[in-house]
C-alpha positions as CSV (number, residue, x, y, z in Angstrom):
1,X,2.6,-12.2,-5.1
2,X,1.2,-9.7,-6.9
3,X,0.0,-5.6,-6.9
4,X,-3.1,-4.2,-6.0
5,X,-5.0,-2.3,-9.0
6,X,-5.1,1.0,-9.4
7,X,-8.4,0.9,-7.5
8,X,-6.8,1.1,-4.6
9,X,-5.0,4.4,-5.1
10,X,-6.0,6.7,-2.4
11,X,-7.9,4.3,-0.3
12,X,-7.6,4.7,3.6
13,X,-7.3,1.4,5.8
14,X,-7.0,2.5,8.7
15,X,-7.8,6.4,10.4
16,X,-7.6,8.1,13.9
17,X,-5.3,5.6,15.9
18,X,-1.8,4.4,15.9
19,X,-2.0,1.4,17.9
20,X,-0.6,-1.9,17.5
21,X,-4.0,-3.3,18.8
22,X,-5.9,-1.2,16.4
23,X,-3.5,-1.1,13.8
24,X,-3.2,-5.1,13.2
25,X,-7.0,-6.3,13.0
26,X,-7.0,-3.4,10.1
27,X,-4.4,-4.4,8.3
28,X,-4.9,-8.0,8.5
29,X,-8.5,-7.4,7.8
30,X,-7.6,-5.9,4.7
31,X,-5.0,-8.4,3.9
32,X,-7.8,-11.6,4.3
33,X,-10.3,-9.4,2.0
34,X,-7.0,-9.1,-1.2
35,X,-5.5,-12.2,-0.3
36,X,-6.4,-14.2,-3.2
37,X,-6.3,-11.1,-5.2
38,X,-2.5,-10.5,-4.7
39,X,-2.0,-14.8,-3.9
40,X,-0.2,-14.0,-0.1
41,X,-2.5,-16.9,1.9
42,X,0.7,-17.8,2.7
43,X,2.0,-14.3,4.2
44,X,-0.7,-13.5,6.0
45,X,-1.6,-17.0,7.3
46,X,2.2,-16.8,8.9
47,X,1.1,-13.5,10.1
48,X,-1.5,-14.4,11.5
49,X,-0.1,-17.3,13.4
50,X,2.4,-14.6,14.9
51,X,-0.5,-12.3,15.9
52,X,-2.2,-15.3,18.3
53,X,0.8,-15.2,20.1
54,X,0.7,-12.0,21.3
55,X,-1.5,-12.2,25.0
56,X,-3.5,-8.9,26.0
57,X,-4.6,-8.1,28.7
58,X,-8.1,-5.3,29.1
59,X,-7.8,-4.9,25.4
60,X,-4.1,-3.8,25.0
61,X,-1.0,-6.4,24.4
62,X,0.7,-7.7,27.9
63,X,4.0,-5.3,28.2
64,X,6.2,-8.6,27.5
65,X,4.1,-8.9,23.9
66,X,4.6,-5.0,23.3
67,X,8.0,-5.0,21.5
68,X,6.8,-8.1,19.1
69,X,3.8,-6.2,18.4
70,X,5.3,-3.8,16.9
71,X,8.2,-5.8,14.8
72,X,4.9,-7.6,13.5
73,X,3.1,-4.2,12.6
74,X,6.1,-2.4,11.3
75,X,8.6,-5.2,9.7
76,X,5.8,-8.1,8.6
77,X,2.6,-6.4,7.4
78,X,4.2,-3.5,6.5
79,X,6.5,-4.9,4.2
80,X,3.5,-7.2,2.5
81,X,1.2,-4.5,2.7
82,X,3.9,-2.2,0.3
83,X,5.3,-5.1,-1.9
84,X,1.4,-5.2,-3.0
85,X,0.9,-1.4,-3.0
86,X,-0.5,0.0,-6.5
87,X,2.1,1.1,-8.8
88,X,3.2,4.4,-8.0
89,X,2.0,5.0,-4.5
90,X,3.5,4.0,-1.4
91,X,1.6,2.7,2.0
92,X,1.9,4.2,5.2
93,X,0.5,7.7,6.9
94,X,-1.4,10.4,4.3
95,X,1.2,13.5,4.3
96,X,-0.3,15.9,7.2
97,X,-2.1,13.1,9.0
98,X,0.5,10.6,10.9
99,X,-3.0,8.5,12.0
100,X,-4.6,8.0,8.3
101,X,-3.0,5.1,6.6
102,X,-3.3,4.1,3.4
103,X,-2.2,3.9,-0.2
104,X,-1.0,7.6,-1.0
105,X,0.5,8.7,-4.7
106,X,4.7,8.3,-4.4
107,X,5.2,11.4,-6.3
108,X,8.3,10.7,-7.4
109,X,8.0,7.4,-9.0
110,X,5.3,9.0,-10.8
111,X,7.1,11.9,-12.0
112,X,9.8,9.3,-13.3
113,X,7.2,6.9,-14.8
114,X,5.7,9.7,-16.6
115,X,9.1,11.4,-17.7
116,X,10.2,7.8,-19.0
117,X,7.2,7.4,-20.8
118,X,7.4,11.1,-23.0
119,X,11.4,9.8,-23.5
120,X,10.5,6.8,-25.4
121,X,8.6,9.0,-28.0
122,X,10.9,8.9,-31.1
123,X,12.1,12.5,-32.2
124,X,9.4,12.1,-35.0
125,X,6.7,10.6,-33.4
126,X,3.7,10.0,-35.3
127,X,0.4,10.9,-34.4
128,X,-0.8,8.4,-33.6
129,X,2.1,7.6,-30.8
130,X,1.7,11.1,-29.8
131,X,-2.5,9.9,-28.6
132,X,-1.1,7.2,-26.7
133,X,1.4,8.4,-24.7
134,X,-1.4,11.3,-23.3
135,X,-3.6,8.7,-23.5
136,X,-1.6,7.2,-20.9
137,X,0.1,10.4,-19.1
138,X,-3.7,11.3,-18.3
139,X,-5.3,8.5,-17.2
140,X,-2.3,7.8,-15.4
141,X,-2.9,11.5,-13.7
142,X,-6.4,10.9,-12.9
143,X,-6.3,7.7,-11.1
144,X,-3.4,9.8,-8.9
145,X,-5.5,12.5,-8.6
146,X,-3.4,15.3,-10.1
């Protein structure tokens, strides 16, 4: 399995709803559009195979179905959607807006990434190591939007 680029950053999957019935065709939309990119055929085929289990009935799931629907949203493609999540951003709701999902900045492993990153500069660095590490701090920043 493997992570999403840093394309991804800040992309919405899904906006304005937070039902299971809207919520799954998103996500597993998504999922068959990266699937080769992050190699989960295997995840989201089993996924998948849950899903066509689930019976509806005038577009919503069947109340009996209700209670899987939502392990499958929540515990299955959840989970695969954030073990593939760029580095440094999280999936789920966009802070302000419980109904816009997507792949939002997780501020706090980016504040540790960058911190870590100025600590392994020696206490002489040279100038060159001094270029790189902004080098990175910045473009870092600006794929995050800061």
């Amino acid at each position: 399995m493997k992570q999403l680029s840093n394309k991804y950053v800040g992309i919405e999957l899904s906006n304005a709803t937070m039902r299971e019935e809207d919520l799954i065709p998103s996500f597993l939309g998504f999922l068959n559009a990266i699937v080769e990119e992050c190699e989960i055929q295997g995840e989201v085929n089993a996924i998948e195979e849950e899903v066509t289990q689930l019976e509806r009935e005038d577009g919503d799931y069947k109340e009996e179905y209700r209670e899987q629907a939502s392990w499958i949203l929540n515990e299955d493609i959840w989970d695969l959607i954030n073990n593939i999540a760029p580095d440094y951003t999280y999936f789920g709701s966009q802070e302000g807006d419980g109904a816009c999902y997507g792949f939002w900045t997780d501020d706090e492993s980016l504040q540790d990434a960058l911190m870590a990153t100025i600590q392994e500069l020696e206490p002489q660095p040279e100038l060159g190591d001094i270029r790189e590490c902004c080098g990175y701090i910045i473009n870092l920043l600006d794929v995050h939007q800061r």
